[in-house]
MMTF fields as JSON, N, C-alpha, C and O atoms, coordinates in Angstrom:
{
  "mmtfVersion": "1.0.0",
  "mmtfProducer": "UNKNOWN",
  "numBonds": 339,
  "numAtoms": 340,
  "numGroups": 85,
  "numChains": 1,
  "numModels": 1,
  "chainsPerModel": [1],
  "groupsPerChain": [85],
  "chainIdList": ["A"],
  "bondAtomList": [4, 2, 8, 6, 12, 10, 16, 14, 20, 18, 24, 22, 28, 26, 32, 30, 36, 34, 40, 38, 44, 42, 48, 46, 52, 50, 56, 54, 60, 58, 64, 62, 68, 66, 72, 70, 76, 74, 80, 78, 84, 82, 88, 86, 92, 90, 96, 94, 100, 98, 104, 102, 108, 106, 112, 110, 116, 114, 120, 118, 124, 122, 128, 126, 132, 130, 136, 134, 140, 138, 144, 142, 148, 146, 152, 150, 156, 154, 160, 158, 164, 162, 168, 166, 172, 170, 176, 174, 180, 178, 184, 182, 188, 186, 192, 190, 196, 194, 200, 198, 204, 202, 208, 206, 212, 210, 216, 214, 220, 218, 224, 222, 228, 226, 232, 230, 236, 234, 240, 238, 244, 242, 248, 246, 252, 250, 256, 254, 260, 258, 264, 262, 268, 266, 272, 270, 276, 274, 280, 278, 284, 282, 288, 286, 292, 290, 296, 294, 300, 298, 304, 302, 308, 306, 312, 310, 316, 314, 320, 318, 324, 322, 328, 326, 332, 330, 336, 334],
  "bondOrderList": [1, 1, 1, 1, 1, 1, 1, 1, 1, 1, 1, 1, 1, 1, 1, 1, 1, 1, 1, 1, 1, 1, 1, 1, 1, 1, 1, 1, 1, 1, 1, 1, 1, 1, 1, 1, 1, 1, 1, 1, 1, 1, 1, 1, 1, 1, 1, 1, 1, 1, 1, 1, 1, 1, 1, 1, 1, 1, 1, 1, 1, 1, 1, 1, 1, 1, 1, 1, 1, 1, 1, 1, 1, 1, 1, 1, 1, 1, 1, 1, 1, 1, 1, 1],
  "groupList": [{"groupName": "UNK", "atomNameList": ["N", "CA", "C", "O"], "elementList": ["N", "C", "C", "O"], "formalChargeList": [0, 0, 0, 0], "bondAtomList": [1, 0, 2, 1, 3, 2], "bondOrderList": [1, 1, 2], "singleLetterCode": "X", "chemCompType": "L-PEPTIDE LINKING"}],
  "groupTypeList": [0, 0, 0, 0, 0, 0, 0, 0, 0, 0, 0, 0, 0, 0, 0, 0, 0, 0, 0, 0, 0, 0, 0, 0, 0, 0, 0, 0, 0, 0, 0, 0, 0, 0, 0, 0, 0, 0, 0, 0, 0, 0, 0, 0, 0, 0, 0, 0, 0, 0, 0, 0, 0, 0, 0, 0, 0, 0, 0, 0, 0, 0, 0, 0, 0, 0, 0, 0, 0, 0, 0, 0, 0, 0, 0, 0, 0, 0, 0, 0, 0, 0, 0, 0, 0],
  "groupIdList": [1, 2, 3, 4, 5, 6, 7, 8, 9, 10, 11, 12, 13, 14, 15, 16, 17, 18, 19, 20, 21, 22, 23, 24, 25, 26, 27, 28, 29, 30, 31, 32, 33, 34, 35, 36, 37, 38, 39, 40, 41, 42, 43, 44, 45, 46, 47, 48, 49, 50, 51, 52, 53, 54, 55, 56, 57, 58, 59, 60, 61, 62, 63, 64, 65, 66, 67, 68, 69, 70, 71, 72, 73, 74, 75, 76, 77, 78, 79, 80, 81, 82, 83, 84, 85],
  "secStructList": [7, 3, 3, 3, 7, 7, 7, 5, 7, 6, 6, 7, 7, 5, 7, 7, 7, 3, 3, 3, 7, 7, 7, 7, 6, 6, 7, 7, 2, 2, 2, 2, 2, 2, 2, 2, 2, 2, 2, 2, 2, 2, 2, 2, 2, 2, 2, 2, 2, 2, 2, 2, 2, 2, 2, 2, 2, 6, 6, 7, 7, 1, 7, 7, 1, 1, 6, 6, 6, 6, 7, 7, 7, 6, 6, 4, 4, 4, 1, 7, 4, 4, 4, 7, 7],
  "xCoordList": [0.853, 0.0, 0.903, 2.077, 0.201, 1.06, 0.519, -0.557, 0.949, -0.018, 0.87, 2.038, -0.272, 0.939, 0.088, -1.14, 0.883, 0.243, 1.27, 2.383, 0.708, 1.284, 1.587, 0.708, 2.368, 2.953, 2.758, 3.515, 1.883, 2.185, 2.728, 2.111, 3.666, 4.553, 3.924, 3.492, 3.841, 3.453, 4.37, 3.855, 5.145, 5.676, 4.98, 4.999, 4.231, 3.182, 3.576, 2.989, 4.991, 5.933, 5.205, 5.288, 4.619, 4.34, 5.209, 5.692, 5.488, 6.308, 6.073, 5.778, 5.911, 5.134, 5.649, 6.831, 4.94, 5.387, 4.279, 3.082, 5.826, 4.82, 5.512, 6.705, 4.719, 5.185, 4.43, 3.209, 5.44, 5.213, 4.448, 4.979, 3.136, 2.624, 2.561, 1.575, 3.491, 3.051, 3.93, 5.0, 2.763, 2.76, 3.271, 2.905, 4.455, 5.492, 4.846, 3.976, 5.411, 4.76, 3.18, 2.215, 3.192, 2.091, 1.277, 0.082, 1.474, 1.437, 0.198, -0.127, -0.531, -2.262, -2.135, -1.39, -2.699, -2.551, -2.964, -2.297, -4.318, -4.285, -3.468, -2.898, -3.149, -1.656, -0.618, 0.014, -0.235, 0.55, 0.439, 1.381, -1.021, -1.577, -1.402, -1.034, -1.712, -1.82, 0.028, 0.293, 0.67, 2.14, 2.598, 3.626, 1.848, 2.456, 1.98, 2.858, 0.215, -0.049, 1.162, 1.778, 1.427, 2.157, 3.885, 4.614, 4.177, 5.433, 5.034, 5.827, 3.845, 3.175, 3.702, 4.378, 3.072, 2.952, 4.072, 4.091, 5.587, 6.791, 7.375, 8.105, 6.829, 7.222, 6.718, 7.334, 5.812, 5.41, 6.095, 6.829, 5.934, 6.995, 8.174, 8.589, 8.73, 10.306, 9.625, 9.446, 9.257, 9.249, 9.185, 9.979, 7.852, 7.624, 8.954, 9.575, 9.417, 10.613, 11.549, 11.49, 12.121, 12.875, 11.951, 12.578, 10.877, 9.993, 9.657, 9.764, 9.006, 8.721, 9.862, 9.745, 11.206, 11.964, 12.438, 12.464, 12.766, 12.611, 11.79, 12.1, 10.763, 9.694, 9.762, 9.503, 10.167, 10.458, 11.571, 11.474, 12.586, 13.667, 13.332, 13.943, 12.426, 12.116, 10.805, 9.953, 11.126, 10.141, 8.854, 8.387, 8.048, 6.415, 6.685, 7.587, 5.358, 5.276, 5.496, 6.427, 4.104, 4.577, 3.673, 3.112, 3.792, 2.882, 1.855, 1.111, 1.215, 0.039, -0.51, 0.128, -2.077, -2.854, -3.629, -4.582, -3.078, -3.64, -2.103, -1.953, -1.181, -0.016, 0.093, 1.271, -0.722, -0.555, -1.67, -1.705, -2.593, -3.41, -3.168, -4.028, -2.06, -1.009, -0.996, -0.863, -1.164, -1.386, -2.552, -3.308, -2.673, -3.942, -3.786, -2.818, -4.642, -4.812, -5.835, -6.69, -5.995, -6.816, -7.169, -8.361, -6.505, -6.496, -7.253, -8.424, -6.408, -6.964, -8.215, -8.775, -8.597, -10.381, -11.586, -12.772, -10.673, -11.781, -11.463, -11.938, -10.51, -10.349, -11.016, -11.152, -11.57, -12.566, -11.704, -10.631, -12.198, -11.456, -10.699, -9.6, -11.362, -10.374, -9.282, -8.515, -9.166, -7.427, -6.696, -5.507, -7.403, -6.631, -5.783, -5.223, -5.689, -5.115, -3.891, -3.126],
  "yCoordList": [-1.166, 0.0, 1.233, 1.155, 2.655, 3.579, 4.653, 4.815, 5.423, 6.919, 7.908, 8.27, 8.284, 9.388, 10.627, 10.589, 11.735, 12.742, 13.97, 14.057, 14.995, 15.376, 17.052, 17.42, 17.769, 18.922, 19.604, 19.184, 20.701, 21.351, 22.688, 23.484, 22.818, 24.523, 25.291, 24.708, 26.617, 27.642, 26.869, 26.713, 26.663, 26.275, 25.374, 25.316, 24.495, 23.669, 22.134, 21.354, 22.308, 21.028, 19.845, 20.169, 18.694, 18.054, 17.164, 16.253, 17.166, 16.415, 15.761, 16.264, 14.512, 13.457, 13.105, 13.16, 12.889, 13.076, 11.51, 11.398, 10.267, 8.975, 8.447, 8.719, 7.476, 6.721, 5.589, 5.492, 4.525, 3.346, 2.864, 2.927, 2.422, 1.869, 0.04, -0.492, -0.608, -1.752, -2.034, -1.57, -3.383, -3.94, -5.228, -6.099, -5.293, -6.149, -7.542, -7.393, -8.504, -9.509, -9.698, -9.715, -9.817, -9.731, -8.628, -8.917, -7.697, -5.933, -5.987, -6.525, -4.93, -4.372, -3.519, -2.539, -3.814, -2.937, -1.86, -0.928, -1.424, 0.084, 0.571, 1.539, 0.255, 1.122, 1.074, 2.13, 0.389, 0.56, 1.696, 2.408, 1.919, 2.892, 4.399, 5.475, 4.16, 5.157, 5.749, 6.936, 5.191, 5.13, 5.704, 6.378, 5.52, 6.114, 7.243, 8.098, 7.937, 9.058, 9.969, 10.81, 9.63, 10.645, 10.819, 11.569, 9.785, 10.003, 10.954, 11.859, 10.94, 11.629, 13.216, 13.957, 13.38, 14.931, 14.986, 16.147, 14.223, 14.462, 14.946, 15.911, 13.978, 14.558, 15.799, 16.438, 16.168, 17.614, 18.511, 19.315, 18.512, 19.333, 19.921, 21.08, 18.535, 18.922, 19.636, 20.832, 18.404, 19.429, 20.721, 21.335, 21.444, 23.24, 23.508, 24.512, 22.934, 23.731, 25.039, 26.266, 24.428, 25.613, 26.467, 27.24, 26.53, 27.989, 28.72, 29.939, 28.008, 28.853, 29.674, 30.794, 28.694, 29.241, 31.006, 32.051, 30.751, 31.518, 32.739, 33.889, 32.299, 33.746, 34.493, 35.677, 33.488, 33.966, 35.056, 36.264, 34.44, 35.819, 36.795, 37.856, 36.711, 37.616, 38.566, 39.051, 38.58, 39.414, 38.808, 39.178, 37.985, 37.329, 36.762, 36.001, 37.509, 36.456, 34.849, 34.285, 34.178, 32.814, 32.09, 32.624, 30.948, 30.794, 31.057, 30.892, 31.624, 31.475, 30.66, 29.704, 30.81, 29.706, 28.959, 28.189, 29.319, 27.975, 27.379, 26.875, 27.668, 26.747, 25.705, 25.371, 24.73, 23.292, 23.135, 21.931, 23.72, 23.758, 22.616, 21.941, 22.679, 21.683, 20.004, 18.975, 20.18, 18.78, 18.097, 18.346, 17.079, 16.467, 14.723, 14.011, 14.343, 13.279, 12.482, 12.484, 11.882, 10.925, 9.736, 9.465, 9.281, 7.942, 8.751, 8.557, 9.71, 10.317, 10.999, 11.216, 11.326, 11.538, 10.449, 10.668, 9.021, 7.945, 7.535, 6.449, 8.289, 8.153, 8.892, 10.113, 7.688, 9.036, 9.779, 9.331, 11.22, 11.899, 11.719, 12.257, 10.773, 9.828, 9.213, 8.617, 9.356, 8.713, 9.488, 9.345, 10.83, 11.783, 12.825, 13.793, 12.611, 13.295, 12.747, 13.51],
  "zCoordList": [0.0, 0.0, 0.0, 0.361, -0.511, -0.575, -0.483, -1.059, 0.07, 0.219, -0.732, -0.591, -1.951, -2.306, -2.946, -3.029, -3.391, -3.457, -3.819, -3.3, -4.862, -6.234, -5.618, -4.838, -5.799, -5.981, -7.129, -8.005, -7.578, -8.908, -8.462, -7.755, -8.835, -8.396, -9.472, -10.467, -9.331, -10.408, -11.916, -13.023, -11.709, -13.281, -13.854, -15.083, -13.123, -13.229, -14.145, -14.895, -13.515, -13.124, -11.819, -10.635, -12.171, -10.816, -10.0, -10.672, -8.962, -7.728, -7.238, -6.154, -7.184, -6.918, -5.1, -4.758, -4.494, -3.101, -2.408, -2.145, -2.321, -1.776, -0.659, -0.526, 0.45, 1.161, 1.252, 1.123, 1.541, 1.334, 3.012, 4.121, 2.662, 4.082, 4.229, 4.74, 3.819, 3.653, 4.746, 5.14, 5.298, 6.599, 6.472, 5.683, 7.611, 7.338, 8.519, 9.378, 8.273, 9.006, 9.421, 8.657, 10.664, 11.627, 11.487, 11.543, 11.355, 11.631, 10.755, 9.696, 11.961, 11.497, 10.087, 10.071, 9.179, 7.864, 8.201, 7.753, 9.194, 9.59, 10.258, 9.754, 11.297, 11.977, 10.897, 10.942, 10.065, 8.777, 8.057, 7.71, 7.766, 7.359, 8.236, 7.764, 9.365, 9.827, 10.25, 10.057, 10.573, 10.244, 9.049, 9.111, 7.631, 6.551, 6.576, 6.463, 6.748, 7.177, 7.812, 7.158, 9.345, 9.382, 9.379, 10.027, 8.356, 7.43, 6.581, 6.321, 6.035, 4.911, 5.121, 4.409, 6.429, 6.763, 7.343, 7.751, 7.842, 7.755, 6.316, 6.084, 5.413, 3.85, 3.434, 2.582, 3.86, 3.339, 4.07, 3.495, 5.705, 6.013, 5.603, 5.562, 5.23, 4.601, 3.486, 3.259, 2.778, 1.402, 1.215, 0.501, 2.094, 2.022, 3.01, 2.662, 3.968, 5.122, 3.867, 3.947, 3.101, 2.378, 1.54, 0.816, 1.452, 0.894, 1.943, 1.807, 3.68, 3.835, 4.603, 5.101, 4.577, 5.294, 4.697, 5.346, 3.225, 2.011, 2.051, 1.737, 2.465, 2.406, 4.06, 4.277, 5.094, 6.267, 5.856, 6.073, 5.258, 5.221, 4.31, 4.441, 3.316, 2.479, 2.688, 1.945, 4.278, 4.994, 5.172, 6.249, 4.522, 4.584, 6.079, 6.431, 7.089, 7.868, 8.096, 8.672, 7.33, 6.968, 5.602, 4.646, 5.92, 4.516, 4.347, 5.314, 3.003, 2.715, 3.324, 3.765, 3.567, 3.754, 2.781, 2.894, 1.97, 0.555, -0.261, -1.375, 0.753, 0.279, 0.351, 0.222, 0.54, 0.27, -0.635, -0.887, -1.252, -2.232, -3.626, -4.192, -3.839, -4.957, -4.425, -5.088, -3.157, -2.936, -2.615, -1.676, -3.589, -3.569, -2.617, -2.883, -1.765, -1.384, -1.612, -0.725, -2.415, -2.79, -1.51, -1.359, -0.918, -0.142, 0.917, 1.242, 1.424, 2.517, 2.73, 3.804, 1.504, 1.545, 2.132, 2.379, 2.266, 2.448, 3.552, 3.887, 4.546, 6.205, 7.079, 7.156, 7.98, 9.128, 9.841, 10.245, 10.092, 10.674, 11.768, 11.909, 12.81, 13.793, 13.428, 14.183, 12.105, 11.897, 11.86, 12.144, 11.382, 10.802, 11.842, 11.327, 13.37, 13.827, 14.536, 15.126]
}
């Protein structure tokens, strides 16, 4: 299983941004799941860390609030919100 999910920058170049949730042995495929979730949102972190670090020095408070707008989650639309935190 894999959670993944796409980056389009204004150049409208896409960045494909995935993690792998597959459950090794024994291991509950949802906690697998929910494990790749928040690798997920470790990967985005990084990913934006050098823009908004970028716009921090270039005076902008911080990010927009429609800066993650570019990323779409498909998988994650069909999780109840109890997973999601």
């Amino acid at each position: 299983m894999e959670l993944s999910g796409e980056y389009v920058g204004r150049d409208g170049e896409p960045q494909p941004l995935r993690v792998s949730c597959e459950a090794s042995g024994d291991a509950d495929p949802l906690q697998s799941l929910l494990e790749g979730v928040a690798r997920m949102k470790e990967v985005i972190a990084e990913f934006f860390r050098p823009l908004v670090e970028r716009d921090a020095q270039g005076g902008m408070a911080a990010a927009p609030d429609n800066a993650m707008d570019g990323i779409t989650y498909p998988l994650l639309a069909y999780l109840p919100p109890s997973l999601m935190t």
